[in-house]
Residue frames as qw, qx, qy, qz and C-alpha x, y, z in Angstrom:
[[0.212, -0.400, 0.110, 0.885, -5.92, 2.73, 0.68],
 [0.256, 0.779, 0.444, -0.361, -7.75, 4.99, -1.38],
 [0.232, -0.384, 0.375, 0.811, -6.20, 6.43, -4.89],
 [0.663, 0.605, 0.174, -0.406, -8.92, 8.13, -7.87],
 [0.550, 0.096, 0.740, 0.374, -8.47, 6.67, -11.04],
 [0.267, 0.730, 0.044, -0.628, -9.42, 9.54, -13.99],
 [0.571, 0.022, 0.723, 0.389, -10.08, 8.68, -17.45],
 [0.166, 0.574, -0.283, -0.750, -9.68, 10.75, -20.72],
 [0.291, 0.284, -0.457, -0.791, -11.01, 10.92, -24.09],
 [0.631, -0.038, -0.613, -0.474, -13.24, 7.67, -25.45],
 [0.473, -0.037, -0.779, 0.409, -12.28, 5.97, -22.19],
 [0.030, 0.125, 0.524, -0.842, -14.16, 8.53, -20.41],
 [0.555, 0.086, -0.408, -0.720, -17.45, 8.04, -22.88],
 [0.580, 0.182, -0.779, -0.152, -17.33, 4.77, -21.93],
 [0.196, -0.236, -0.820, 0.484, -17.23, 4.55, -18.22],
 [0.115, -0.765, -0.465, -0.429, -19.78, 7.52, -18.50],
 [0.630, -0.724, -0.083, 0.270, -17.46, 9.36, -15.87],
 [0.233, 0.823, -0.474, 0.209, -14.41, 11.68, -15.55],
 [0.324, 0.331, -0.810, 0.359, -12.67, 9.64, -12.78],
 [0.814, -0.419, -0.308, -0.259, -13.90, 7.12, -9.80],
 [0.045, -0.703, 0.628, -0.331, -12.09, 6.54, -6.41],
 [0.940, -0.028, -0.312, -0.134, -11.51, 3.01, -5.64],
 [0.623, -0.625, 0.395, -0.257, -10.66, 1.59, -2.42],
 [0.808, 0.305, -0.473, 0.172, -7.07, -1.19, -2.48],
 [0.833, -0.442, -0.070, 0.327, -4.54, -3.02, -0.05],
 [0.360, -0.844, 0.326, 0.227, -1.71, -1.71, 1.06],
 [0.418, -0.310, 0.737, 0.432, 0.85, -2.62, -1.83],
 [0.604, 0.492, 0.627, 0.027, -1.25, -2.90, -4.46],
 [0.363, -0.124, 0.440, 0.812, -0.11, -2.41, -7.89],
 [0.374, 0.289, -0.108, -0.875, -1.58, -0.52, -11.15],
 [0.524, -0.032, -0.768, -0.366, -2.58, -3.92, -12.79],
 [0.026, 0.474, 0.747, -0.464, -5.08, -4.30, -8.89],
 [0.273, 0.437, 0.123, -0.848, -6.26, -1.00, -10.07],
 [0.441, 0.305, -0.444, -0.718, -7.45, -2.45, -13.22],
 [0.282, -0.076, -0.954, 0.063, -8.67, -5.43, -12.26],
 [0.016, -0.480, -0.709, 0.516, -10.86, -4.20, -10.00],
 [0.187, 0.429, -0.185, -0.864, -11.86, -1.25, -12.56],
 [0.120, 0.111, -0.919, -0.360, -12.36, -3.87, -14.83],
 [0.362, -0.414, -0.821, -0.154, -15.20, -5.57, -13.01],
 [0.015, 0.591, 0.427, -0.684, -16.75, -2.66, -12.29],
 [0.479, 0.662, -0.143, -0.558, -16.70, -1.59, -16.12],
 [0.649, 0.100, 0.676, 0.335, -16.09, -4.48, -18.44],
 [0.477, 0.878, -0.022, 0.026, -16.55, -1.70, -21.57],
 [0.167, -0.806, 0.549, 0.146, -12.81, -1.02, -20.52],
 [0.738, -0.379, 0.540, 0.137, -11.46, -4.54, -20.66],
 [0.778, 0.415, 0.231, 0.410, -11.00, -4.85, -24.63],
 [0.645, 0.710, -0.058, 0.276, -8.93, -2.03, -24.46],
 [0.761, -0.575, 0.204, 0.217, -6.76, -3.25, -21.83],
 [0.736, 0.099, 0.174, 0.647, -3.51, -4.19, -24.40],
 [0.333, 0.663, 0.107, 0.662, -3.63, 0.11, -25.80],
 [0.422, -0.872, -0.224, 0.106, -4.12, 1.97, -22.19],
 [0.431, 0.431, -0.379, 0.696, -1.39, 4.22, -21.46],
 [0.644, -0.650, -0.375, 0.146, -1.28, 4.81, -17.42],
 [0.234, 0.625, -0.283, 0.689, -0.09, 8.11, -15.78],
 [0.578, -0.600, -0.497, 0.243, 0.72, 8.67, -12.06],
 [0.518, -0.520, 0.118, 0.669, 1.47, 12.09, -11.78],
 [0.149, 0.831, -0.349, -0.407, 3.51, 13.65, -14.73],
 [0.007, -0.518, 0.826, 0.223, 4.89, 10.57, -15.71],
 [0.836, 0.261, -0.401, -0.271, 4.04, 7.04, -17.52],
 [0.826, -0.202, 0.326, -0.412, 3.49, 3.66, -15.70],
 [0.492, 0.080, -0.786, -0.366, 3.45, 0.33, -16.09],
 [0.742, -0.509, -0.101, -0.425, 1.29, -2.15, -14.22],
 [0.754, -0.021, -0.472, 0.456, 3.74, -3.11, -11.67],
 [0.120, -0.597, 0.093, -0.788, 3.81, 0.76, -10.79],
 [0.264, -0.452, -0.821, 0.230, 3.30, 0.01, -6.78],
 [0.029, 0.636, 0.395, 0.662, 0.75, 2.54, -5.45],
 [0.247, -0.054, -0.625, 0.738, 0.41, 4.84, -2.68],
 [0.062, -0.712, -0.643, 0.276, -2.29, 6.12, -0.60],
 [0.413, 0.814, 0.329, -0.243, -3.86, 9.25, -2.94],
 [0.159, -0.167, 0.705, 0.671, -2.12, 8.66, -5.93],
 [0.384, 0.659, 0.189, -0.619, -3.79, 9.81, -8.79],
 [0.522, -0.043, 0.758, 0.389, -3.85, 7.30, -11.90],
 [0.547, 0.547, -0.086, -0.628, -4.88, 8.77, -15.34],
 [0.612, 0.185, 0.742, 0.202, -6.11, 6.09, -17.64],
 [0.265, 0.686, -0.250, -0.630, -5.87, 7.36, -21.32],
 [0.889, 0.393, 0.222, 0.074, -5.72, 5.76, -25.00],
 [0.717, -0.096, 0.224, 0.653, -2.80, 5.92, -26.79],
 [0.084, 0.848, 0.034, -0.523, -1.88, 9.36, -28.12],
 [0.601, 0.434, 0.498, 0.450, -1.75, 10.39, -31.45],
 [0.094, -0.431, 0.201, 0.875, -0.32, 13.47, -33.56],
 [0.521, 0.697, 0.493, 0.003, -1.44, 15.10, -36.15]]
């Protein structure tokens, strides 16, 4: 299955991209998606522990299972001011 993966602020400096569409099994969770992101961009992987992961409108975790075009925003942690 087939689901884009879109990544905001520094995170998007980094991959040198807004979002990438990356091709998973059937069942596969958000922690496949990053795994395979991963070793395709290892810049990402130190800041694996801060990501925050949207699907939708709503906040993840990597267990999240995924469906065919689901739309995963990868993001740093948000801050106020």
């Amino acid at each position: 299955m087939k689901v884009r993966a879109q990544f905001y602020a520094q995170l998007f400096y980094l991959v040198g991209r807004r979002e990438m569409d990356v091709d998973l099994a059937e069942g596969a969770t958000v922690g496949d998606l990053l795994a395979q992101i991963y070793a395709q961009q290892p810049k990402l992987r130190p800041h694996d522990k801060s990501i925050l992961i949207g699907a939708g409108v709503e906040f993840v975790d990597r267990n999240y299972k995924l469906k065919p075009g689901d739309e995963i925003s990868i993001m740093p942690p948000v801050q106020g001011g």
